[in-house]
C-alpha positions in Angstrom: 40.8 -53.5 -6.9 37.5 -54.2 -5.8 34.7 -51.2 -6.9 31.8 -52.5 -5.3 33.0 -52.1 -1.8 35.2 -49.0 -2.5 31.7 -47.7 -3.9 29.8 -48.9 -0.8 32.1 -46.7 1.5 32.1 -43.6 -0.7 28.3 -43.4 -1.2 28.8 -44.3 3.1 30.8 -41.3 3.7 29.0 -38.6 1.4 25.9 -39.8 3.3 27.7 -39.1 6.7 28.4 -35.8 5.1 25.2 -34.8 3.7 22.9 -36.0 6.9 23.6 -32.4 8.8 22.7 -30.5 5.0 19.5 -32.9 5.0 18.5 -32.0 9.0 18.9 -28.1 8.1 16.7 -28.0 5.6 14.3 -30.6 6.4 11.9 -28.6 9.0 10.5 -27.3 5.6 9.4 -24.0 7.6 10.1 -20.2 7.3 12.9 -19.2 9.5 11.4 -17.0 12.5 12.1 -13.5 12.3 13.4 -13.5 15.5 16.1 -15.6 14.8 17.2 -14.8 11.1 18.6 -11.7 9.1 17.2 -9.4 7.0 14.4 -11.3 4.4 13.0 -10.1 1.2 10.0 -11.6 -0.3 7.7 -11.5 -3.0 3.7 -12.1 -2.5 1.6 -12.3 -6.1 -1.9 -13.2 -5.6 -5.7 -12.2 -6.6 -7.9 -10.0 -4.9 -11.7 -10.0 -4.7 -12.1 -5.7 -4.3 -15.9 -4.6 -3.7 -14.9 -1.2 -4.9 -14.8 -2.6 -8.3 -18.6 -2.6 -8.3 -18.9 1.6 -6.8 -16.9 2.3 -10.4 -19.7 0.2 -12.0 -22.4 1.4 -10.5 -21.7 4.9 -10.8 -20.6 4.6 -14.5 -24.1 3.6 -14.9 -25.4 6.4 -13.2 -23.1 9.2 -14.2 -23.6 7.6 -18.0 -26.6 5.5 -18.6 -24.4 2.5 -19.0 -25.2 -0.9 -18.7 -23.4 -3.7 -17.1 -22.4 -6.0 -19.8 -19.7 -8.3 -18.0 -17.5 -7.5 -14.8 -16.2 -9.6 -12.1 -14.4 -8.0 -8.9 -11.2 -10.0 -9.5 -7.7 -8.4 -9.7 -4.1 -9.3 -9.6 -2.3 -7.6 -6.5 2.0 -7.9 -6.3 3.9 -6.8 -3.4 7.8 -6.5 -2.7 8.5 -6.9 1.5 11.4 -6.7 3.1 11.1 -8.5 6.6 13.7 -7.4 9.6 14.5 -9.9 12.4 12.1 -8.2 15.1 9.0 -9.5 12.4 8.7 -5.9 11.2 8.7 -5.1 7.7 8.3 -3.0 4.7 5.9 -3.5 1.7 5.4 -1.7 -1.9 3.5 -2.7 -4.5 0.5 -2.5 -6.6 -3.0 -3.8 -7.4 -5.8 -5.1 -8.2 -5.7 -3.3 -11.3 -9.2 -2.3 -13.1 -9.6 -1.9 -16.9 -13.2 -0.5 -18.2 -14.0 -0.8 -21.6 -17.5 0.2 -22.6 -19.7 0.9 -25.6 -21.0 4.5 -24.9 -24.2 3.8 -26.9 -27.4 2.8 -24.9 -30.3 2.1 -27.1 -32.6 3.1 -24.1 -31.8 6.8 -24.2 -31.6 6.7 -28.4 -28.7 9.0 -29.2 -25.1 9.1 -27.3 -24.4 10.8 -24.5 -22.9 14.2 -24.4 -22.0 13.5 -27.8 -20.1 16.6 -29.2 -17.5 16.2 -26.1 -16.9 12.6 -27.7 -17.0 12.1 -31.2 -17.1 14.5 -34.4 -18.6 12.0 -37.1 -21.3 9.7 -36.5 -23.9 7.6 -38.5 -27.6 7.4 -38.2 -29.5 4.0 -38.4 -33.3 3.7 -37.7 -33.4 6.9 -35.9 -30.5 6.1 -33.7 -27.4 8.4 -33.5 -24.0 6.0 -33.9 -20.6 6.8 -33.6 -17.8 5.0 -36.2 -15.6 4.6 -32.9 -18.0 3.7 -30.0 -15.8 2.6 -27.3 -14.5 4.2 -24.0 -11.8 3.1 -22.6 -10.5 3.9 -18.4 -8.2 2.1 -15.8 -7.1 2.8 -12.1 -4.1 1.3 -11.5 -3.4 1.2 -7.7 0.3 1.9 -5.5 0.7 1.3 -2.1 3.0 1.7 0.8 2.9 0.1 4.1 4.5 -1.4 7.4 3.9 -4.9 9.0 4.3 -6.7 11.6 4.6 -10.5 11.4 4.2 -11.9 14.8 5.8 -15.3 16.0 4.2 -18.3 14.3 1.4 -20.0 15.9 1.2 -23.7 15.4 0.7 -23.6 11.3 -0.3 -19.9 11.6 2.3 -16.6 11.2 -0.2 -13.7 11.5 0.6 -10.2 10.3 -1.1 -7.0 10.7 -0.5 -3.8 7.8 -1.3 -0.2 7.5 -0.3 2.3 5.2 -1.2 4.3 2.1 -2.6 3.5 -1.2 -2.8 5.9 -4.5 -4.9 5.0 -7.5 -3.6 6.2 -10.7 -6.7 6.3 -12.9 -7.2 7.9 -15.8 -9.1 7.6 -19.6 -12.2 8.6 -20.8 -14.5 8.6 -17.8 -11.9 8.7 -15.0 -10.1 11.7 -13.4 -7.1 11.0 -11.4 -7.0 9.8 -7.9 -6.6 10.7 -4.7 -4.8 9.1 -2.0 -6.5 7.2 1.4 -5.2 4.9 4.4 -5.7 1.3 3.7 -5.3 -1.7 6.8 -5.3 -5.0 6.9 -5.0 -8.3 8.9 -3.7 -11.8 7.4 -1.7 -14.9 8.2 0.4 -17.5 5.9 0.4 -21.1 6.2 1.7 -23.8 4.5 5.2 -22.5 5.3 8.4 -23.9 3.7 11.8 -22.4 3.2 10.9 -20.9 -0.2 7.5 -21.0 -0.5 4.0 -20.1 1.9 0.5 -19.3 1.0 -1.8 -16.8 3.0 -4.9 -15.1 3.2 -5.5 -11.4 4.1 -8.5 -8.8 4.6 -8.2 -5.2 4.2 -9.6 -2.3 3.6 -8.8 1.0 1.3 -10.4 4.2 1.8 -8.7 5.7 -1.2 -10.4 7.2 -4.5 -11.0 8.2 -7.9 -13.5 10.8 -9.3 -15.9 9.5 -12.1 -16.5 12.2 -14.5 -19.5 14.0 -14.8 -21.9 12.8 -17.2 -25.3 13.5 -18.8 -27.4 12.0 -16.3 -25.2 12.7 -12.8 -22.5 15.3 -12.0 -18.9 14.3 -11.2 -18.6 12.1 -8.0 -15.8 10.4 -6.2 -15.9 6.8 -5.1 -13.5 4.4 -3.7 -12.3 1.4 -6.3 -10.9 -0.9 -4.1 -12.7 -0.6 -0.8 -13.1 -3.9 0.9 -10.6 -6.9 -0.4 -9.8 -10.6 0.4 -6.6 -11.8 -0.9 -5.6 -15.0 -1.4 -1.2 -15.2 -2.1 1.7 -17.3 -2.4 5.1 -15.8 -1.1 8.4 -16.6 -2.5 
């Protein structure tokens, strides 16, 4: 028995077979809402937030603290589930924000509102210290929303959101947060059946309430506030 040409028509006829398998999955694009069941995605991507700075800058104000290193960056996840009209449902949370601060400014020369922080402190060239002189607060941010995907544009699929966002916040200089609307408009691109990218601007209106300090009562200000997100979706 010959192998070569029994191989020949084998790998001939598995070919054949596969050719339809290879022609459904070679478009390489998202299936259309419109024309598929029920999808479920997840998007994990970072987030430039301009609220990050308001916490900064009224830490500084409410505190006397000074800016030693921050960078509005965050990393935002989100759960969807897409129905086959191109509405859908989204949860998730982010950017996150972590402060961590050294409550000891040599400009004022002694600690601020010191008995509320610390029972036992040093003293070095006139200058009040504390043997534990870090303050530590995060806001970690929930959301809620519905979108709309509409139909894809050339090597566009656009998609609108609105819903509500909570920021959990707490820690030394935090108080907890209250809820606001956010919004937002994006698209994806670079679309294949498991994989797309996309780009999104939005805005949250919610907030947290910076404690009240030496130098400035309590005020509320918003974390996030403007973002621009930049995702992959699996």
């Amino acid at each position: 028995m010959k192998l070569v040409p029994l191989t020949l028509r084998v790998s001939a006829v598995l070919a054949c077979l596969s050719l339809p398998l290879l022609a459904q999955a070679r478009s390489g694009i998202i299936p259309s809402p419109r024309d598929s069941q029920t999808e479920f995605h997840v998007e994990v991507g970072i987030t430039y937030a301009s609220g990050m700075n308001n916490v900064v800058n009224q830490l500084k104000k409410n505190f006397g603290l000074e800016d030693d290193n921050s960078f509005p960056l965050g990393l935002k996840i989100t759960a969807i589930a897409k129905l086959p009209s191109g509405l859908a449902f989204g949860g998730g949370f982010g950017p996150c924000q972590y402060y961590r601060v050294r409550t000891y400014n040599p400009r004022y020369g002694s600690y601020y509102n010191q008995s509320y922080y610390y029972d036992d402190y040093y003293y070095d060239s006139g200058y009040r210290y504390s043997y534990d002189d870090y303050q530590e607060s995060y806001i970690f941010p929930v959301f809620a929303d519905i979108r709309y995907y509409f139909p894809k544009n050339s090597v566009l699929t656009p998609f609108v959101r609105a819903g509500i966002a909570y920021p959990i916040s707490g820690g030394d200089f935090l108080s907890a947060g209250i809820p606001g609307a956010i919004g937002a408009i994006g698209a994806q691109f670079i679309e294949t059946r498991y994989f797309a990218m996309g780009v999104e601007v939005g805005y949250d209106d919610s907030k947290v309430q910076v404690k009240s300090g030496p130098f400035h009562p309590k005020e509320k200000v918003r974390p996030t506030e403007w973002t621009i997100s930049l995702f992959a979706a699996f």
